[in-house]
N, C-alpha and C positions, 0 to 999 in steps of 0.2 A: 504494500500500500504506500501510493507516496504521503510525504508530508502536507501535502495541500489535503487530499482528501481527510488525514488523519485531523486535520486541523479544522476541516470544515464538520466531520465524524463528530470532536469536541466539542463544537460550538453549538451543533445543532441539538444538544443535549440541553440545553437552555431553557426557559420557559419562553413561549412566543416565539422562539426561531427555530423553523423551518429548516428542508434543507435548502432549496434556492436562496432564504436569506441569507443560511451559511455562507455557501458557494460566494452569495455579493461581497460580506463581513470579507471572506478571505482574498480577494481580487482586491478588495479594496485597500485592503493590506499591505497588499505588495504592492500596488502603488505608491503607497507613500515614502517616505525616504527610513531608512533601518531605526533612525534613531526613536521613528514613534514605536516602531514595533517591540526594541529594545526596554522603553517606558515601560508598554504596555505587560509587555512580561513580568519587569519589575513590578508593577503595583500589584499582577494575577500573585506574584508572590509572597510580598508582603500581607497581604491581608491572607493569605493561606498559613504565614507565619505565624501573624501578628493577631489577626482576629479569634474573640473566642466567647463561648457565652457567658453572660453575668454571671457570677456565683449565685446571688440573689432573685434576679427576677427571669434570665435567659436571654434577656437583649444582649446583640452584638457587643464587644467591647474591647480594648488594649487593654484593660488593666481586669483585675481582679474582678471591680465592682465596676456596673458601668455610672455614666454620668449622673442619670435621673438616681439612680440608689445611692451614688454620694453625694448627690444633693442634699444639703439639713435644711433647706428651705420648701423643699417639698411636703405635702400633707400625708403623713403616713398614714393614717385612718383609712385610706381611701384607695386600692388595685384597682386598676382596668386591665383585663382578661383580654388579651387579641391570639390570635392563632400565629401569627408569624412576624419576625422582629420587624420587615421594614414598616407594618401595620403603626408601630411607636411612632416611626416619624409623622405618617400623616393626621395623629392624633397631635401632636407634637406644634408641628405645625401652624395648627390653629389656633393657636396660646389661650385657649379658655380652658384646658387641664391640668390643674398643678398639685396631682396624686401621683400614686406609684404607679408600677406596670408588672404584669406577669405576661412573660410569652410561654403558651403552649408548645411549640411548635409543630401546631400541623392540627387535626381536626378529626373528630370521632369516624372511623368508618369502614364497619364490620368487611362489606363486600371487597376493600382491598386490605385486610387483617389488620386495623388501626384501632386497638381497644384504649381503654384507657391506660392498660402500660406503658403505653408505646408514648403516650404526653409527659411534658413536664407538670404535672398534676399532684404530685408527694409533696415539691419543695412549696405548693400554693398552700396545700392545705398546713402546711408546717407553718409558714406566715403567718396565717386564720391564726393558728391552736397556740403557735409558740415563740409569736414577734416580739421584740421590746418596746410596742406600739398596740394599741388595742385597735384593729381593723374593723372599722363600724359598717363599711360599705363594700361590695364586691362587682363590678359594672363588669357586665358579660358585653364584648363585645366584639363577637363571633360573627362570622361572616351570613350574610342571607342566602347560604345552600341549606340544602338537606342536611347536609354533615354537618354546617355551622351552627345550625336549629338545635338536631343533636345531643352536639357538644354544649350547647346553651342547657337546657334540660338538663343532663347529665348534672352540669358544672352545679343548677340551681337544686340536684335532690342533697347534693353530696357537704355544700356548702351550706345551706341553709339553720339544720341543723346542727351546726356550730355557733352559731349566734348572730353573722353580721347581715345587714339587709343585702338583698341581691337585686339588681338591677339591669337593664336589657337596653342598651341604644335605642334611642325613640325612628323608627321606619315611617319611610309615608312620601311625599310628593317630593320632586326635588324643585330647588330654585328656577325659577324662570322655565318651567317645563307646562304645556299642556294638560289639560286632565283628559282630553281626546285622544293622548297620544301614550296614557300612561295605562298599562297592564292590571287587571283587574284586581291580582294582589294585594298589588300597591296601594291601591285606590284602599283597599279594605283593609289592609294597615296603618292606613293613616285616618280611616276613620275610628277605628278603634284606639288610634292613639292621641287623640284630639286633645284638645286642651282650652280652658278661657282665655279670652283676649281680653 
């Protein structure tokens, strides 16, 4: 096999890329001059080094603990539950969150052998039972599949009783979108999740 295929082999192993994208990713490659490809190596490796998960919550990190968990300005009372790290940043992002984080990574689901051994779910409920912080709140916020529903349920039998409220991302219409153009679901999740004005 040459190195172009094996490289395109690699890439296509990706989420969202294909093999054609591959095939572009690696033409485009050699187009450019050595020294980006050289970078690029460099960085594939440094974070293969250098990256690794929180002790604490399983967000990505360089050190031990990541940022949000050695933050002492953050509200420990309070996790939000996402299924996979770069999920933090887009919560993150929005700067209306200033609690902890637990990454599962990855999401309940029998039909490909995903039970709940398979999550990071030991070291959540250890936080609940045996933090130096008493956890009043637990925000499930699990993605809107099958699996991510699930793992919502699961996460609310197992959690619940231990004491802290549990809570669900509020679903329903998005910004600027049509009610013509939105799926019947939706429509029905956000009636159910209505609220006063």
């Amino acid at each position: 096999m040459s190195v172009i295929d094996q490289l395109t082999r690699e890439l296509s192993r990706f989420p969202g890329i294909g093999p054609k994208t591959a095939v572009r990713l690696v033409y485009h490659l050699m187009k450019r001059p050595k020294e980006e490809a050289h970078r690029l190596s460099q960085a594939v490796r440094d974070v293969a080094d250098r990256i690794r998960p929180c002790l604490v919550c399983g967000n990505f990190s360089e050190a031990e603990r990541c940022e949000v968990c050695s933050d002492p300005g953050r509200d420990r009372s309070t996790i939000c539950v996402v299924e996979e790290a770069y999920e933090v940043g887009a919560i993150e992002r929005t700067g209306q969150y200033r609690g902890q984080y637990h990454v599962l990574g990855g999401h309940l689901s029998p039909l490909d052998g995903i039970g709940p051994e398979n999550l990071n779910l030991d070291t959540l409920l250890d936080r609940v039972t045996e933090g130096d912080t008493e956890v009043s709140e637990i925000i499930v916020a699990t993605n809107a599949s099958v699996e991510g529903e699930a793992t919502a349920v699961y996460l609310e039998n197992v959690v619940r009783p231990l004491g802290p409220r549990v809570t669900r991302l509020a679903r329903g219409i998005p910004v600027g979108s049509d009610l013509e153009y939105v799926d019947g679901t939706t429509i029905a999740e956000a009636l159910s999740g209505r609220r006063e004005m």
